[in-house]
C-alpha positions, -999 to 999 in steps of 0.1 A, spaced: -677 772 548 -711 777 561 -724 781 596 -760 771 596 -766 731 599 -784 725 574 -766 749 551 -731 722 560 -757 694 553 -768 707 518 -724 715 506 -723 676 516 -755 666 500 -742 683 467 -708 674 469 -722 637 470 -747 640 441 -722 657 420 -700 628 421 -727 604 413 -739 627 384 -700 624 371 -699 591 381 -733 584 353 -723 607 329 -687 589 326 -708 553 323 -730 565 296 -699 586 275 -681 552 277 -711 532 269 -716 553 240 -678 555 226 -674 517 225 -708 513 205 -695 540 179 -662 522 179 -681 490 170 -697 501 145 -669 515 130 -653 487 126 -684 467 120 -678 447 149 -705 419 152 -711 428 187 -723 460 176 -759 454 179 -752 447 220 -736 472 221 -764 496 208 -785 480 228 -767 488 265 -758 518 251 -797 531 245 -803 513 279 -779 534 291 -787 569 280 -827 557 288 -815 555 326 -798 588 322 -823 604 308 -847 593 333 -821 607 359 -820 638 349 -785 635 338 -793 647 305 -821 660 287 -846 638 273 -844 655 239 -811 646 241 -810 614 248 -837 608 222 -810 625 197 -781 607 208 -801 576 205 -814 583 170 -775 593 160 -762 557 170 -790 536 153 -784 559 126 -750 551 118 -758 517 134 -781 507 105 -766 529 80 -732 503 88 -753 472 83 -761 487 49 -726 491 34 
C-alpha cells in the first residue's frame, strides 16, 4: 500500500476505472453475442440487434475500450455475416 497521498488516490482512481472498463467491455461482449446469436438463427430482430450492437462497440471505441481498428473489424464481421444471413 502506498504512502504518499496522492499515490493512495491514484490505487483508488484505477481500481474505479478498471471496473468501469470491465463493466463496458462485458456490455459490448453481450451486445455482440446476442446479435451473432440472431443471426444465426435468422431471428427477425437481427437487424436491431446489429444496430445496438455497432452502437455499442462505436461508444467503446470512442472510450478507449478497444481499438478503433478493432472495432471497425468487429463491426465489418457482424454485417458480414449479417447480410451474408439475409442472402441464404
Amino acid at each position: 500500500m502506498p504512502n504518499i497521498k496522492s499515490a493512495i488516490k491514484r490505487v483508488k482512481v484505477s481500481k474505479n476505472k478498471a471496473l468501469q472498463n470491465s463493466i463496458r467491455k462485458s456490455i459490448l461482449k453481450t451486445s455482440i453475442k446476442k446479435c451473432k446469436v440472431a443471426i444465426a438463427n435468422k431471428d427477425p430482430l437481427a437487424a436491431t440487434l446489429l444496430k445496438e450492437a455497432i452502437e455499442t462497440i462505436d461508444k467503446s471505441a470512442a472510450k478507449n475500450i478497444i481499438h478503433k481498428n478493432t472495432a471497425a473489424r468487429r463491426k465489418s464481421k457482424l454485417v458480414k455475416a449479417y447480410n451474408a444471413a439475409i442472402k441464404n
